[in-house]
N, C-alpha and C positions, 0 to 999 in steps of 0.2 A: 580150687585153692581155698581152704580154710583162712578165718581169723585168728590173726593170734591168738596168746592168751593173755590176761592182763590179771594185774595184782591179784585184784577182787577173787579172779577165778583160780588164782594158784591155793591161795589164802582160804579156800573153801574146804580144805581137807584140814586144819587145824583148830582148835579150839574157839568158838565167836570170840568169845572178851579179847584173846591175841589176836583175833584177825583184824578186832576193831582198834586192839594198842597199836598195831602196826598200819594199818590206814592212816591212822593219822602221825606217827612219822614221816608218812608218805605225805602229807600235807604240808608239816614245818618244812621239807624237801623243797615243794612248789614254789610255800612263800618266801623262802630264804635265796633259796635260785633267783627268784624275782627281785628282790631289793639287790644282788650282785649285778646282776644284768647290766643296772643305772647305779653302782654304788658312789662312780664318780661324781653323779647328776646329783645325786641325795645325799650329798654331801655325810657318805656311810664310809669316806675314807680316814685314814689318819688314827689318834688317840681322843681317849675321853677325855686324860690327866689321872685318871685312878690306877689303884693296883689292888687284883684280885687276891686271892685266898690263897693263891701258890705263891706271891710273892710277884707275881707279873705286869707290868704293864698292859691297861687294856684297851683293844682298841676298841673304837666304834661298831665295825659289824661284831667284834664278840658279845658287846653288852646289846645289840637288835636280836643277833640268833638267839641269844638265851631268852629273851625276851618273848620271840615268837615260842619257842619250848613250852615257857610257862603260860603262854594266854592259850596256847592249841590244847597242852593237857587238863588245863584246867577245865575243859568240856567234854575230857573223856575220860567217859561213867565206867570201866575197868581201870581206871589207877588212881592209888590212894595217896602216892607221894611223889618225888621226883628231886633230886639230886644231881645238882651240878656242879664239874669242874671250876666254872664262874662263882657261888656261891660258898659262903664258910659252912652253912648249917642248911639241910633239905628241906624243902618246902611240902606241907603237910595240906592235902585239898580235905577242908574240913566235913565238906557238905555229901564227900562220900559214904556209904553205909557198906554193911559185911562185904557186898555183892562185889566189892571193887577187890580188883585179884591181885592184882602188880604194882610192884614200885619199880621206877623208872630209875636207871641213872645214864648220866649222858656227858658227852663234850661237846658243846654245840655248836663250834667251830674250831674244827681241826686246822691247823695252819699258819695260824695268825702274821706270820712274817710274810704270807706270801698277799695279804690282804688289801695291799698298794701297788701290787705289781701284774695284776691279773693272771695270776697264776692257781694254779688247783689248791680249792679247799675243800674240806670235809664235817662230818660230822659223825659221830659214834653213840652207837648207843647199846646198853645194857636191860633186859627186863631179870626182875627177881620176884618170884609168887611170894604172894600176902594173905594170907588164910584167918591172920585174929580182925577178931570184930572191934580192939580197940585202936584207935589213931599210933600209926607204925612212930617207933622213936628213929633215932640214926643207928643203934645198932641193930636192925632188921636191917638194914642197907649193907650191911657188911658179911656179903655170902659169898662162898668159892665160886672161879670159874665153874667148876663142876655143877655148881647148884643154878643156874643162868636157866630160863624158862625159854630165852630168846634173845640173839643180840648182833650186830649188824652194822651198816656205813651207809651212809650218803655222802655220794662222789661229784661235786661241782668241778667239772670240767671243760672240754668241749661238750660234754652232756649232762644230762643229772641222772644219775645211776642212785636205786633203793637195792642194797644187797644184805640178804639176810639169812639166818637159819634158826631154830625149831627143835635141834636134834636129830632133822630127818634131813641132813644136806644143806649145800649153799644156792642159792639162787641168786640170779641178777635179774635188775629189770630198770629198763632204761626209760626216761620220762619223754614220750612223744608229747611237744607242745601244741602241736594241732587239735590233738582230742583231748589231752587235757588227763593224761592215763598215763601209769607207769606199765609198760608190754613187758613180758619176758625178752629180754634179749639174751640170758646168760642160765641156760639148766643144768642142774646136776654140775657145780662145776668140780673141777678136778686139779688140783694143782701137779705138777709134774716133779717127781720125785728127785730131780735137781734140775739150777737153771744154771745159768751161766752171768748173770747178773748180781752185784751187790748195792744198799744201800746205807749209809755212812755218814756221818757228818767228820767227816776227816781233819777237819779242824780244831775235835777235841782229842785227838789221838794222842797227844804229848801228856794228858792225863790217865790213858786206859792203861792197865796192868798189862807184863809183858805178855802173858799168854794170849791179849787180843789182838796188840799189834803184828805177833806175830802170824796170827792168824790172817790178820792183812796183807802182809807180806805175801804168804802161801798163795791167797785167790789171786794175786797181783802177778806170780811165777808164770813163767809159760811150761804148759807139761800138760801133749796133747789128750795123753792117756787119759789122767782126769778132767779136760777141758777148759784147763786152762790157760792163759788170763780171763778172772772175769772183767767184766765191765762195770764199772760205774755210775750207779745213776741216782741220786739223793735228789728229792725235790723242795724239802723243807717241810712237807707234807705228809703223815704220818698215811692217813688213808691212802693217798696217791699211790703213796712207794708199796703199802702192801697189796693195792688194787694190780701194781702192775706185776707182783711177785705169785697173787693165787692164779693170776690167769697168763702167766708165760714161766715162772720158777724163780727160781734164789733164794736171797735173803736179806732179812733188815735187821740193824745192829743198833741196839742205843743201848751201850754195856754201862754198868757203873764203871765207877773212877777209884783212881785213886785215895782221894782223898772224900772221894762220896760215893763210897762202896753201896749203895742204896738206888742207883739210879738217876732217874728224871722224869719218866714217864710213870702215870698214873697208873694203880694196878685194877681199881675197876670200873675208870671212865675209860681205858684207854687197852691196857692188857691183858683184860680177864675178857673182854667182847672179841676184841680181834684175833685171840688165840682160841674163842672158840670156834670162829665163821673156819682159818684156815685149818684148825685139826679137822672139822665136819669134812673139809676138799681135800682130806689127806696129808697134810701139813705137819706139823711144828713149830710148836714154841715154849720156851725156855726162859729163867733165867741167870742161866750159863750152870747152872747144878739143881736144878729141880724143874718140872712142869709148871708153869706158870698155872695152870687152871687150878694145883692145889695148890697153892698160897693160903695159909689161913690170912685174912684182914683181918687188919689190928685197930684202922682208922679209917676216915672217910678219904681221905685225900692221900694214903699209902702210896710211894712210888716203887716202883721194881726196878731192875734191867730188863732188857729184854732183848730176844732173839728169836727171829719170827721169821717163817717160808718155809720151804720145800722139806721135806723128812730127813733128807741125806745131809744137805747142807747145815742146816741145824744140830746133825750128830756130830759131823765135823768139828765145829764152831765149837761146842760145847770140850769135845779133847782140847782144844786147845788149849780151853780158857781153866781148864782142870788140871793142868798140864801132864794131860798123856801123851800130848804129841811135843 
């Protein structure tokens, strides 16, 4: 019986500078995992009293995860900047020179409602290649899904999961605390070309345009042929819900509104990473009339709609909301 394989060793078939940006994702992973553990104890629960750069209230572990973000990258000699959902304007590591390849951008805690209740949070993250030799502005930050060098989640759950891709596929890999290593637990994954699951916040439904509700309707029908009803499962959690969508099927719905035809969710802390991990496992995603990975960005803090999971399910979704069906 062999040892498994661990990060380090998957990570050996890609570029050093990304094997060493993603190591230490793998790091902010541990210590962020670690301060949740005792959040209650470290007193890491509740509000600051601030409100971030989306207009949010923020809590406590969002302004520590960000926090670990910026002291972890700022010691790694492959990235020259780093951009966060938490900040107005990116943070530039001065003492960088040519050699640093990447700019980072990230959400460094996905979740934040579920951050008192011990419920699954996340974190996201975006790489963009950096090639000039002068200190990157914020509009280098602003490249298509298509153009992403690398980009990925970490899953605080009952585990801490590092899942990522490259270009060449998604991987998982689960954090054994005994050694102190993230193992492969999850190769080559695949998502399955429809599920039987959806995820929603159903409680802004009175806002989404009829072709989505209708759409909800349809998955909520019973008609065995296309397997339906589906089921329901929203966690508040943006990771969670697509973690359980690449690896059993469905899909995940945060459509614009009516009156905020624009969305909610972020298009490249949030939807230009995670539409690329599930297109690499065979997936889709949308924003109900275009591919999300070609969005030109226009700003740092751009939001989309989106519609994310399984291939099938997403082309459905998408007549809907277009109204073919």
């Amino acid at each position: 019986m062999g040892f498994p394989l661990t990060f380090s060793d998957v990570t050996r078939t890609i570029p050093a500078p990304l094997a060493d940006l993603l190591a230490h994702v793998g790091l902010v992973g541990k210590l962020v995992a670690q301060d949740l553990r005792c959040a209650a104890l470290l007193n890491l629960l509740g509000t600051t009293g601030g409100i971030n750069v989306q207009g949010e209230t923020v809590k406590k572990l969002d302004e520590r995860a960000n926090e670990i973000f910026l002291s972890v990258f700022e010691r790694a000699p492959s990235v020259r900047g780093l951009a966060s959902e938490e900040m107005d304007e990116p943070v530039v590591f001065p003492q960088r020179d040519a050699q640093a390849e990447y700019l980072l951008l990230v959400d460094p805690l996905d979740g934040s409602s579920n951050t008192d209740c011990n419920m699954p949070l996340g974190a996201i993250f975006s790489v963009v290649a950096y090639r000039k030799e002068t200190p990157p502005s914020e509009q280098d930050f602003l490249a298509r899904g298509l153009d992403q060098a690398a980009a990925g989640y970490l899953l605080y759950g009952s585990s801490t999961m590092l899942v990522y891709t490259t270009g060449q596929g998604v991987h998982g890999f689960t954090l054994d605390q005994g050694i102190g290593e993230y193992v492969l637990s999850h190769e080559h994954i695949r998502m399955p070309e429809q599920g039987k699951v959806y995820a929603a916040n159903e409680g802004n439904s009175h806002k989404w345009t009829t072709g989505m509700r209708r759409y909800i309707e349809y998955l909520k029908a019973a008609d065995k042929a296309t397997g339906r009803p589906y089921s329901g499962r929203y966690s508040g959690c943006l990771v969670a819900d697509v973690h359980r969508l690449l690896i059993g099927g469905g899909i995940y719905l945060y459509p614009g509104e009516i009156d905020k035809p624009e969305g909610k969710l972020r298009l490249l802390y949030e939807a230009n990473p995670l539409a690329w991990v599930v297109e690499q496992a065979g997936g889709r995603a949308t924003t109900g009339t275009g591919r999300i990975l070609e969005v030109e960005p226009k700003s740092l803090h751009q939001r989309v709609p989106l519609m994310i999971g399984s291939r099938r399910d997403v082309e459905i979704a998408d007549e809907f909301v277009q109204g073919k069906r």
